[in-house]
DOPABA-665963 format. One record per residue: residue number from 1; x, y, z of N, C-alpha, C, O in turn. Coordinates in nm, 3 decimals, padded with zeros to 5 digits. Atoms other than C-alpha are relative to their C-alpha. Layout:
<recs>
REC   pos       n_X       n_Y       n_Z      ca_X      ca_Y      ca_Z       c_X       c_Y       c_Z       o_X       o_Y       o_Z
REC   NUM         X         Y         Z         X         Y         Z         X         Y         Z         X         Y         Z
...
</recs>
This chain:
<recs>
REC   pos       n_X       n_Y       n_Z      ca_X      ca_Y      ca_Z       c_X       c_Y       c_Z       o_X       o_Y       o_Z
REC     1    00.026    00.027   -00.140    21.677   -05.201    17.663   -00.149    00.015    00.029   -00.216   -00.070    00.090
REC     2    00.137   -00.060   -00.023    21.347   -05.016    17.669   -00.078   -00.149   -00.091   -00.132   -00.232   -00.018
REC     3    00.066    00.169    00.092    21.201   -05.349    17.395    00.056   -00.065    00.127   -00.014   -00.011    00.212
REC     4   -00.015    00.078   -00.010    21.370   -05.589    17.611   -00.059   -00.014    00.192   -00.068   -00.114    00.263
REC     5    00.082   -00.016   -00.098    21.205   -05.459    17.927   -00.171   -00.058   -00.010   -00.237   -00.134    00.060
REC     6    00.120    00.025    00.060    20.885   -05.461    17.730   -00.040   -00.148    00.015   -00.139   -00.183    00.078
REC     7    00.026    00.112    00.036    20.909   -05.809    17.642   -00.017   -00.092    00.136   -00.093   -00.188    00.151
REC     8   -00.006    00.101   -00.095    21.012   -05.931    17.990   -00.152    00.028    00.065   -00.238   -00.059    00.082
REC     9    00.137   -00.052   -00.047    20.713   -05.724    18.130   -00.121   -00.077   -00.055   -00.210   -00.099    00.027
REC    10    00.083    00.029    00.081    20.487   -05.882    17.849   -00.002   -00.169    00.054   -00.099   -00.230    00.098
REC    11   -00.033    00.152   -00.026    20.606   -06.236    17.918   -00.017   -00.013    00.182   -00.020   -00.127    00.228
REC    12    00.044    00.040   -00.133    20.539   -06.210    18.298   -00.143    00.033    00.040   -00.188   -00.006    00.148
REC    13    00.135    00.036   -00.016    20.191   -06.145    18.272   -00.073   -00.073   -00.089   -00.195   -00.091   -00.083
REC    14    00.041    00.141    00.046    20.167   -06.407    18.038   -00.002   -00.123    00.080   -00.095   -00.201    00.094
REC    15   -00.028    00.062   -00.099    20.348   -06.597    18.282   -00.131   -00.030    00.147   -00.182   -00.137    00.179
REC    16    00.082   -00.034   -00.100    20.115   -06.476    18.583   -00.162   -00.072   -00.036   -00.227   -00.137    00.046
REC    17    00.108    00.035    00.014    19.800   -06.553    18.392    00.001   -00.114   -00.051   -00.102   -00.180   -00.062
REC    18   -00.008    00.169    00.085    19.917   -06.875    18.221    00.024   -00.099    00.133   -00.043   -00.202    00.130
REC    19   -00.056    00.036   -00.067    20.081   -06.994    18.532   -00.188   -00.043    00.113   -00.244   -00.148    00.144
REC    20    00.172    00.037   -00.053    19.697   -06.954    18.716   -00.043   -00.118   -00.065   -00.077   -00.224   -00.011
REC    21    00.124    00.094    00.053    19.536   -07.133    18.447    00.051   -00.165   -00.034   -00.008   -00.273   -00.034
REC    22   -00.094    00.178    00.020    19.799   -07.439    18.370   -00.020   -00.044    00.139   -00.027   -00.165    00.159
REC    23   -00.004    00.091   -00.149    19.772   -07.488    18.759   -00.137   -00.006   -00.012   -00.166   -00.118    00.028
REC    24    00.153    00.069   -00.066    19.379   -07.502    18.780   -00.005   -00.122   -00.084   -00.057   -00.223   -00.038
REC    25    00.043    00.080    00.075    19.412   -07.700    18.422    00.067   -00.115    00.085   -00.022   -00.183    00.136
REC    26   -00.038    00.053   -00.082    19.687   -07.930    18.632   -00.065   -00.089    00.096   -00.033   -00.207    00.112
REC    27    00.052    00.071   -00.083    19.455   -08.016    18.888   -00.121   -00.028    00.027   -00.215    00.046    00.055
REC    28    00.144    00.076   -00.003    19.199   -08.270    18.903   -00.080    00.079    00.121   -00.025    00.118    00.224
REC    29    00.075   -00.039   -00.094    18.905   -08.135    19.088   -00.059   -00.068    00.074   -00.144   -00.011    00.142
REC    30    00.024    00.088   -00.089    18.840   -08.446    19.269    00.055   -00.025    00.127    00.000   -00.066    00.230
REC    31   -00.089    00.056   -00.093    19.133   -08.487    19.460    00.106    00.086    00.076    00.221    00.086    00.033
REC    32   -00.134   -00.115    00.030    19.340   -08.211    19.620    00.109   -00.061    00.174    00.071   -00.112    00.280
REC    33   -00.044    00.057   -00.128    19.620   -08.291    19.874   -00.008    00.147    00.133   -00.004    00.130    00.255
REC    34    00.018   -00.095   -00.122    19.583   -07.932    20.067    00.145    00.037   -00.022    00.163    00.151    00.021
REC    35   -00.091   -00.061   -00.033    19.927   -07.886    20.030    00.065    00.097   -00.117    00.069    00.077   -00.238
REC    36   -00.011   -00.162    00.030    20.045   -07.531    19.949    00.149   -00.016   -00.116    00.223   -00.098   -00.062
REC    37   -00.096   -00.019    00.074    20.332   -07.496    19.672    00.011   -00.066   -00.113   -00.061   -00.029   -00.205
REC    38    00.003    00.080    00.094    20.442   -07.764    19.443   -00.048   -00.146   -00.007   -00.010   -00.240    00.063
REC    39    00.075    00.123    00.064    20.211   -08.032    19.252    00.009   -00.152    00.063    00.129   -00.177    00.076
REC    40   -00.086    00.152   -00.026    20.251   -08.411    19.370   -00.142   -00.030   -00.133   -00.243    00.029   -00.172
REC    41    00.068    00.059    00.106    20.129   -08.650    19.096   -00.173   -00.054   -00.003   -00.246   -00.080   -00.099
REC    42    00.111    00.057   -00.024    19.815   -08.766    19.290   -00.119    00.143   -00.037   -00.236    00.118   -00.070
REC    43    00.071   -00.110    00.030    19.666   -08.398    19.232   -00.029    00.015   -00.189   -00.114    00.070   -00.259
REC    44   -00.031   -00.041    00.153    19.763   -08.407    18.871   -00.062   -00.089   -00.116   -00.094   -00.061   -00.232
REC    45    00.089    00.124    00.031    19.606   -08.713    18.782   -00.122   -00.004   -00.070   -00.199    00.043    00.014
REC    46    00.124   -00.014    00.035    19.285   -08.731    18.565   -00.016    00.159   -00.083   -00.116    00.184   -00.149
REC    47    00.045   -00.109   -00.007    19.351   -08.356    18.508    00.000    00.026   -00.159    00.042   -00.047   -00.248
REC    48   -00.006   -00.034    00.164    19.293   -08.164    18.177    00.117    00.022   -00.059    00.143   -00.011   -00.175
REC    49   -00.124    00.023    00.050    19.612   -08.107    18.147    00.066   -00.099   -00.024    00.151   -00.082   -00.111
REC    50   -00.071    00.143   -00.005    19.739   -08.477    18.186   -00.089   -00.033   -00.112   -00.031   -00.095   -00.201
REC    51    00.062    00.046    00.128    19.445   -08.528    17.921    00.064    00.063   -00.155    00.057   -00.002   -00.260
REC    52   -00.028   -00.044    00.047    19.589   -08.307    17.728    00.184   -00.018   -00.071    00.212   -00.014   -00.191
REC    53   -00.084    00.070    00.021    19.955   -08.414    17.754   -00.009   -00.164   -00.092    00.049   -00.215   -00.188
REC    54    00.005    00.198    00.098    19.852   -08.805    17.641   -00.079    00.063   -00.183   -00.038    00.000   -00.280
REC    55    00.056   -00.052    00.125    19.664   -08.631    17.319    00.088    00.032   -00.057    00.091    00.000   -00.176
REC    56   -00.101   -00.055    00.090    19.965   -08.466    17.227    00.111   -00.107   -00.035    00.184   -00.102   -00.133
REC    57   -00.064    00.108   -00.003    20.138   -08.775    17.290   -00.012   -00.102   -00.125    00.058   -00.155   -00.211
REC    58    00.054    00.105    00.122    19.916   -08.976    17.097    00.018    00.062   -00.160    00.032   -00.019   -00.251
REC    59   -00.015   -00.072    00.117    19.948   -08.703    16.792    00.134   -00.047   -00.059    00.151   -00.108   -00.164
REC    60   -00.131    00.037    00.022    20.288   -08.755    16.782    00.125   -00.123   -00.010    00.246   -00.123   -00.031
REC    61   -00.068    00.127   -00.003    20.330   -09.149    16.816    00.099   -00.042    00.116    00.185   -00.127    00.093
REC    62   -00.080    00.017   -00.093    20.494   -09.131    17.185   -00.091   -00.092    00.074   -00.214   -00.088    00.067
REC    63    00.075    00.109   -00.058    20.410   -09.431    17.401    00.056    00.050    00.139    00.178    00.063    00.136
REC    64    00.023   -00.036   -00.118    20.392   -09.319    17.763    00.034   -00.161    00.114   -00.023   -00.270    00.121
REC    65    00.032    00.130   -00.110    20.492   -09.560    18.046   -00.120    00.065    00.119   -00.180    00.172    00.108
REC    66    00.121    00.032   -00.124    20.242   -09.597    18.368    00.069    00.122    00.087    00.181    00.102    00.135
REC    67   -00.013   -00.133   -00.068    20.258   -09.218    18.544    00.112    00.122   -00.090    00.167    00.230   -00.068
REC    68   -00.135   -00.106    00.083    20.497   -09.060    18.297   -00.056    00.096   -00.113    00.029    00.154   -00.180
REC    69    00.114   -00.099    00.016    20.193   -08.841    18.139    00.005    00.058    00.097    00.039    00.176    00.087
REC    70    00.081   -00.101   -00.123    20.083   -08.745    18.516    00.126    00.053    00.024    00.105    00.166    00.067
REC    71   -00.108   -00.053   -00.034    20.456   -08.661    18.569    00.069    00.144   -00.116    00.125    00.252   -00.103
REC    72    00.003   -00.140    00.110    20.487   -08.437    18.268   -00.079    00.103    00.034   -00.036    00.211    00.073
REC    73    00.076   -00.103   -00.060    20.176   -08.271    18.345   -00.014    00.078    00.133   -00.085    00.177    00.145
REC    74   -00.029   -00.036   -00.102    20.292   -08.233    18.712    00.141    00.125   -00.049    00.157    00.240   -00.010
REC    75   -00.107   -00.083   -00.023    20.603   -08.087    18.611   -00.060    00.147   -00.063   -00.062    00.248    00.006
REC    76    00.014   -00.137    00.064    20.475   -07.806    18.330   -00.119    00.033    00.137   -00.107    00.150    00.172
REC    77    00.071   -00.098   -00.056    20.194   -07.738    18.591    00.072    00.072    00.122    00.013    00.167    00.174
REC    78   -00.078   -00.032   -00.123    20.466   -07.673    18.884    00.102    00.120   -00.057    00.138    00.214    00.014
REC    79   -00.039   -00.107    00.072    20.643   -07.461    18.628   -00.036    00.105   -00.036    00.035    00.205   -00.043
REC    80    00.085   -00.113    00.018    20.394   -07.251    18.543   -00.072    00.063    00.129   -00.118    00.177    00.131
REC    81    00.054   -00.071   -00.103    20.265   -07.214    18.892    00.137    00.150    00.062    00.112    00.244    00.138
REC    82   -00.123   -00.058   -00.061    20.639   -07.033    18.956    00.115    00.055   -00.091    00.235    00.078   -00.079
REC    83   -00.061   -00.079    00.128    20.702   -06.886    18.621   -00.017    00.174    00.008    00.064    00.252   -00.043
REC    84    00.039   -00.148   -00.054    20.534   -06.525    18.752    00.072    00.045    00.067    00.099    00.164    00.050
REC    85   -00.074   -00.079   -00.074    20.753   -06.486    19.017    00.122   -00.002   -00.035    00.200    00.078    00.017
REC    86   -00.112   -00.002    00.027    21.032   -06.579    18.859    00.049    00.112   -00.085    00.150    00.182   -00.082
REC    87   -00.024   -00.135    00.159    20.983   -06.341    18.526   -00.005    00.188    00.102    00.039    00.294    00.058
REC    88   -00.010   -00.073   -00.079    20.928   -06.099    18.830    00.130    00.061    00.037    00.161    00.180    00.040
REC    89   -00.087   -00.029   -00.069    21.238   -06.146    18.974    00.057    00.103   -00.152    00.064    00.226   -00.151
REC    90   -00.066   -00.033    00.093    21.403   -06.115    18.587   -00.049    00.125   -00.031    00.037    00.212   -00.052
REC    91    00.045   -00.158    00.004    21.189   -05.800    18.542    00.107    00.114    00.100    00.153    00.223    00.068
REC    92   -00.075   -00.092   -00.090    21.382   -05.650    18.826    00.134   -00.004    00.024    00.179    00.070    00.111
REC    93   -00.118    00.013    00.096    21.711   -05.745    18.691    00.048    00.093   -00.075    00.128    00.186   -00.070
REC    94    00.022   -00.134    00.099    21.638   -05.589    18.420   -00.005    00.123    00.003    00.046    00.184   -00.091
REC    95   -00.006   -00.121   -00.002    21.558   -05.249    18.564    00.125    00.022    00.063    00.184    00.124    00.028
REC    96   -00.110   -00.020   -00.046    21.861   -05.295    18.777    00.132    00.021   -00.067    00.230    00.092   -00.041
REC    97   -00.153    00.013    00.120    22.114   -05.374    18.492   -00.031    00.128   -00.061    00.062    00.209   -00.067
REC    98    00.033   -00.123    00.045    21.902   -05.081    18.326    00.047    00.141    00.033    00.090    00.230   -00.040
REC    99   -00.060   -00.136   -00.024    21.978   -04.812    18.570    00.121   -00.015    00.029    00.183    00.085    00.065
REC   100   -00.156   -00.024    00.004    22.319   -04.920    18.590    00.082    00.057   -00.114    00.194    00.106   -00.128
REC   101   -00.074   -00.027    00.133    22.352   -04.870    18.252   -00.001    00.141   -00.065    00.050    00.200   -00.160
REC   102    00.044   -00.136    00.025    22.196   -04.563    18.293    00.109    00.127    00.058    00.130    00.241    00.017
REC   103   -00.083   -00.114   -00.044    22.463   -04.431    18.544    00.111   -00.003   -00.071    00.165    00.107   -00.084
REC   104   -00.121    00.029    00.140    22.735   -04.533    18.294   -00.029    00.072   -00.073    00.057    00.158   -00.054
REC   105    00.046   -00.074    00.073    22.588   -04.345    18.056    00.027    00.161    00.031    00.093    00.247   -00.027
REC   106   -00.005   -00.144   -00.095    22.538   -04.039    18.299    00.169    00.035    00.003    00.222    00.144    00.022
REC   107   -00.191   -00.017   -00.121    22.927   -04.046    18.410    00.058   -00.014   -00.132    00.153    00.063   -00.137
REC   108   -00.073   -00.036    00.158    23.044   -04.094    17.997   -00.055    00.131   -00.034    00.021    00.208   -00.093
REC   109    00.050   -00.101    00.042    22.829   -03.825    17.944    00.040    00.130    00.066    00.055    00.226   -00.009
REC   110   -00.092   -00.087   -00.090    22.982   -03.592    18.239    00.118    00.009   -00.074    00.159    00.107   -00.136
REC   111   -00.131    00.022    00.029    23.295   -03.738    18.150    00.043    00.095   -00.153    00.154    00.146   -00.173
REC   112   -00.019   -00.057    00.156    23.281   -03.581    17.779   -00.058    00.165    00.032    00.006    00.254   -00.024
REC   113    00.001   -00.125   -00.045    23.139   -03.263    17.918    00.096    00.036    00.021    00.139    00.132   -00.043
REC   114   -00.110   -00.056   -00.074    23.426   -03.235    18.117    00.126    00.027   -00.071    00.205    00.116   -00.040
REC   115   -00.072   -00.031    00.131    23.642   -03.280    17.792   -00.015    00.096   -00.075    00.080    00.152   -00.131
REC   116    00.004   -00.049    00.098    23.483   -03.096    17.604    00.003    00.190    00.064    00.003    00.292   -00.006
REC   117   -00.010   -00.143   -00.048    23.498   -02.773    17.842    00.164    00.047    00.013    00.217    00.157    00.008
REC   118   -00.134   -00.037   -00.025    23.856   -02.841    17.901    00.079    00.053   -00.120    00.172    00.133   -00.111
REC   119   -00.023   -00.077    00.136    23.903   -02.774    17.511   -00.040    00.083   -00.013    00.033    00.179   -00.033
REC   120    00.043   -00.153   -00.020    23.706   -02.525    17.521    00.060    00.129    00.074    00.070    00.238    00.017
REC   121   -00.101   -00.108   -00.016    23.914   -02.314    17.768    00.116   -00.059   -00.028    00.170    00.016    00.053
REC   122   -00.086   -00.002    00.067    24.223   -02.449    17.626   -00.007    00.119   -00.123    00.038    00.234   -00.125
REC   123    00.060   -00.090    00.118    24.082   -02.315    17.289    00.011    00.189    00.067    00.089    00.280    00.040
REC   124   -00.017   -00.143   -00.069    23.998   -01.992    17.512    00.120    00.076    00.030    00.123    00.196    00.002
REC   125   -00.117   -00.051   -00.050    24.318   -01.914    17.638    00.097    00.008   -00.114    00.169    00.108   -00.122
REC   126   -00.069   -00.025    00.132    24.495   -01.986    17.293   -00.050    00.076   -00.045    00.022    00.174   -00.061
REC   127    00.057   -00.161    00.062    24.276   -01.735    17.146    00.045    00.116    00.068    00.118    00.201    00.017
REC   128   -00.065   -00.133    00.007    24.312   -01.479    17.408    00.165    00.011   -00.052    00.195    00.078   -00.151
REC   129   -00.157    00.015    00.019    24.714   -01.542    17.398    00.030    00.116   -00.090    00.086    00.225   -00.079
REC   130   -00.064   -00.066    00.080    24.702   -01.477    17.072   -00.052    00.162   -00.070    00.000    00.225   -00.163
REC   131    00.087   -00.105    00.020    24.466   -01.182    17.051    00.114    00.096    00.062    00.133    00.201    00.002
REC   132   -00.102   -00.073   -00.107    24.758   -01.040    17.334    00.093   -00.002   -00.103    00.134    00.105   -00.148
REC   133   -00.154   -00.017    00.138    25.040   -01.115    17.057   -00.022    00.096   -00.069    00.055    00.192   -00.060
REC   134    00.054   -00.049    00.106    24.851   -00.966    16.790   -00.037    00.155    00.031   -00.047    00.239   -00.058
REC   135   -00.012   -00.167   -00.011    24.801   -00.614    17.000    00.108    00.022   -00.011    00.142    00.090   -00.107
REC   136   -00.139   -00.005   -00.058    25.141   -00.630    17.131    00.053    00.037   -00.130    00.129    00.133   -00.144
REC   137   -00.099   -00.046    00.100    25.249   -00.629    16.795   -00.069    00.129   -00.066    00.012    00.218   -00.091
REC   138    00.058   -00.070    00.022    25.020   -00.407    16.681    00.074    00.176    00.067    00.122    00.276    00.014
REC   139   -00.084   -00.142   -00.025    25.146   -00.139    16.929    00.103    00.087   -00.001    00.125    00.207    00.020
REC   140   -00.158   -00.024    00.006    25.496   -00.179    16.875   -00.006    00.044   -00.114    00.059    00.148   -00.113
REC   141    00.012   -00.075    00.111    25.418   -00.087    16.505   -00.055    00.115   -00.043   -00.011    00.182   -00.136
REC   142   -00.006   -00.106   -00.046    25.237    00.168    16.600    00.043    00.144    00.003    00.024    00.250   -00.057
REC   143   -00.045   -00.121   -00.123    25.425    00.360    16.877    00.100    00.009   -00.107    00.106    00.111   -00.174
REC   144   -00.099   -00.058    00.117    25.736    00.290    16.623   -00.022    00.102   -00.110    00.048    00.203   -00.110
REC   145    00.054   -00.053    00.083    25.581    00.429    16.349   -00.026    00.182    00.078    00.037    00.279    00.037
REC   146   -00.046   -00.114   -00.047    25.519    00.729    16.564    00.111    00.100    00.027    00.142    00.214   -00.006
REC   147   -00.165   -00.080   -00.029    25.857    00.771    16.730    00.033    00.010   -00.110    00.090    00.120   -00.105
REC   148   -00.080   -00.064    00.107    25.979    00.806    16.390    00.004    00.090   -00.060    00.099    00.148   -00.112
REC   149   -00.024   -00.134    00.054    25.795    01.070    16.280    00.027    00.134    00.104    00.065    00.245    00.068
REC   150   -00.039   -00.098   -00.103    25.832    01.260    16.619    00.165    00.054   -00.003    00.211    00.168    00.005
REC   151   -00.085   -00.005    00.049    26.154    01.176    16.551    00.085    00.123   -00.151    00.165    00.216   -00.148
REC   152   -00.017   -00.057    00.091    26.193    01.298    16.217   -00.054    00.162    00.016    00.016    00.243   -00.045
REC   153    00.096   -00.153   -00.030    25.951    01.656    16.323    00.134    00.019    00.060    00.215    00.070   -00.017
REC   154   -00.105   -00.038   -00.111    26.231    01.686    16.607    00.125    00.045   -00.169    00.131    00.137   -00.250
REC   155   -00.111   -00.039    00.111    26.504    01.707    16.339   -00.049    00.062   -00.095    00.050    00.077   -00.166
REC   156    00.018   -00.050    00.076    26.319    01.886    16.094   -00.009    00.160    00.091    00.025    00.271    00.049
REC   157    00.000   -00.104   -00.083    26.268    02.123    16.368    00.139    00.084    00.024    00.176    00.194   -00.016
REC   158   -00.185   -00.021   -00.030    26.640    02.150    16.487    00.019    00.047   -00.106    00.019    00.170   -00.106
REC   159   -00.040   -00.141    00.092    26.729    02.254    16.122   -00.061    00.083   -00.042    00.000    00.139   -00.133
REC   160    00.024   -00.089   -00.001    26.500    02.486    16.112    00.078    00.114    00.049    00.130    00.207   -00.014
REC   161   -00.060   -00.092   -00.090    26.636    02.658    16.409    00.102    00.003   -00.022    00.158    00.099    00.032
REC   162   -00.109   -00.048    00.019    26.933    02.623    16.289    00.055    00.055   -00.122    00.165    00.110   -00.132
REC   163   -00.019   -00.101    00.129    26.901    02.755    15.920   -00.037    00.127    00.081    00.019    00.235    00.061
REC   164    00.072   -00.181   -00.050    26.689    03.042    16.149    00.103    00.072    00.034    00.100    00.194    00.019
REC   165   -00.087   -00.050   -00.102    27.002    03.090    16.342    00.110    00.048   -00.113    00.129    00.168   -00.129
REC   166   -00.067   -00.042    00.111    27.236    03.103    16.056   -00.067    00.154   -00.079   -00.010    00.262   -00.088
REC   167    00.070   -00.120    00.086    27.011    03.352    15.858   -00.021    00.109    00.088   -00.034    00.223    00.044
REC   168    00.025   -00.123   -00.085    26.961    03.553    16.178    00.140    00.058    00.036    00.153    00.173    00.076
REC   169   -00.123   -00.065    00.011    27.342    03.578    16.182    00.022    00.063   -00.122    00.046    00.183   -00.109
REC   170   -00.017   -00.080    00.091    27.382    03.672    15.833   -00.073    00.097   -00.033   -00.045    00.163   -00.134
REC   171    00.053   -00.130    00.003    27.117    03.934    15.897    00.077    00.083    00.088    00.119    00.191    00.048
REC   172   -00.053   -00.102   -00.101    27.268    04.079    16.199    00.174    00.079   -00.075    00.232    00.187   -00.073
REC   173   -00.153   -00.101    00.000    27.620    04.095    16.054   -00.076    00.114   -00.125   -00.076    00.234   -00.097
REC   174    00.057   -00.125    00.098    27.433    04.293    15.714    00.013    00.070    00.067    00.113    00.141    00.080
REC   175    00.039   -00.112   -00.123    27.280    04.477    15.984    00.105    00.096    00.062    00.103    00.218    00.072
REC   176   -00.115   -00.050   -00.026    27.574    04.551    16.103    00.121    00.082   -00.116    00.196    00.176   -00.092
REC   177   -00.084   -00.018    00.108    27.768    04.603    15.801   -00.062    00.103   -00.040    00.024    00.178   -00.085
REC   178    00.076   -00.029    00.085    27.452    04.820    15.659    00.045    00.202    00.154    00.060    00.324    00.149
REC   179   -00.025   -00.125   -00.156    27.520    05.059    16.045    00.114    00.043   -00.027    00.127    00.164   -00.011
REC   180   -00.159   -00.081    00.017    27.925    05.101    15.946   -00.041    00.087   -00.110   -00.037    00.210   -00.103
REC   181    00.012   -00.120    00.119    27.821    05.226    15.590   -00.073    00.122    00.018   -00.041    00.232   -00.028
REC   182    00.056   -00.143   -00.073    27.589    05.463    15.756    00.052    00.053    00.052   -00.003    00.163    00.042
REC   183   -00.040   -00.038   -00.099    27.795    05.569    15.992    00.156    00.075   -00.079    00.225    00.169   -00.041
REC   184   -00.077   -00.072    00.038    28.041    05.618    15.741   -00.017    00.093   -00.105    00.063    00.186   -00.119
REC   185    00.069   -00.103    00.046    27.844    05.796    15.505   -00.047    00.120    00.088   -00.020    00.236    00.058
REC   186   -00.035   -00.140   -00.065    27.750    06.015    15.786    00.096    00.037    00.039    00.073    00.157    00.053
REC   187   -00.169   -00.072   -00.022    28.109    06.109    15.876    00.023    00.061   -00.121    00.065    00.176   -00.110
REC   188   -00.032   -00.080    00.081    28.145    06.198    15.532   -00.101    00.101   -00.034   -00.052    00.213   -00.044
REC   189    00.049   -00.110   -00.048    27.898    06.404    15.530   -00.020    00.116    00.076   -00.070    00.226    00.053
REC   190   -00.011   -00.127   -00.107    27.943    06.590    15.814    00.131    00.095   -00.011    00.153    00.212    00.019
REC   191   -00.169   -00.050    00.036    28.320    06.625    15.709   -00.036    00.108   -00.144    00.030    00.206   -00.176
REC   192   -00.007   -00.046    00.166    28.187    06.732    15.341   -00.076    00.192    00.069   -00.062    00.303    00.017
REC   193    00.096   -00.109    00.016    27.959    07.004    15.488    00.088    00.084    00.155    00.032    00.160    00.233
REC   194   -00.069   -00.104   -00.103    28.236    07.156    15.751    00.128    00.032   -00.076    00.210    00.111   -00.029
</recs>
């Protein structure tokens, strides 16, 4: 785009300055009609350019009828007087089609932003998700892992207390058992020594 700007740009001040000089070459300096725009043949007549047309003519073996040189040279000089404004206009075409192409551009280029953020928190939210799974399970293996041995302490506990309890009965009855034999050893004693 940027070259084809260039070129039109390049070609309208070719235009601009060619377009000057084909119209002064155009017109005889003898004869001018005064009037403002495009060529009539009586201006064109004699001119260097019409000399110039029959030369090329003659180079090339073309036989010319009676005004059909001055009519050639009328036309390219009427062409070139209105080739500047024209490459003008196409210049400004050009920037027009340009920045259209530019907001197209702009608005694909949004447009893919706007894609590419929406994957992005997609992406985001699947990650956390699974970051949330991945404690979740985490804690449940864990806390399980805990309760089991709390678990297991708890019951190792319980038979403690309850071998303790056992053994604190089979001390008490001894205990007991160990108080009759005393008790009956002192009776016999007391019996032996009355």
């Amino acid at each position: 785009m940027e070259r084809l700007k260039s070129q039109v740009t390049w070609i309208k001040a070719i235009g601009e300055t060619a377009g000057v000089q084909v119209s002064k070459l155009a017109t005889n300096n003898f004869l001018k009609t005064g009037a403002e725009g495009f060529l009539h043949s009586i201006d064109v007549a004699g001119s260097s350019l019409h000399q110039a047309v029959l030369e090329v003519g003659k180079f090339v073996g073309f036989k010319f009828k009676p005004w059909q040189a001055v009519g050639i040279a009328k036309d390219i000089g009427n062409v070139a007087s209105f080739l500047g404004p024209a490459l003008a206009l196409v210049s400004v075409g050009v920037e027009a089609w340009e920045m259209h192409n530019e907001h197209q551009r702009q608005q694909k280029m949004a447009d893919i932003r706007r894609d590419i953020t929406s994957h992005f928190q997609v992406i985001a939210k699947d990650l956390e998700d699974q970051i949330l799974q991945h404690e979740k399970d985490f804690e449940q293996q864990v806390y399980e892992e805990i309760d089991k041995k709390i678990a297991q302490a708890r019951q190792d506990q319980q038979e403690a207390i309850a071998a303790s309890n056992t053994g604190l009965q089979k001390l008490i009855k001894i205990r007991n058992n160990l108080g009759t034999i005393l008790d009956y050893i002192s009776r016999i004693s007391n019996n032996s020594d009355t």
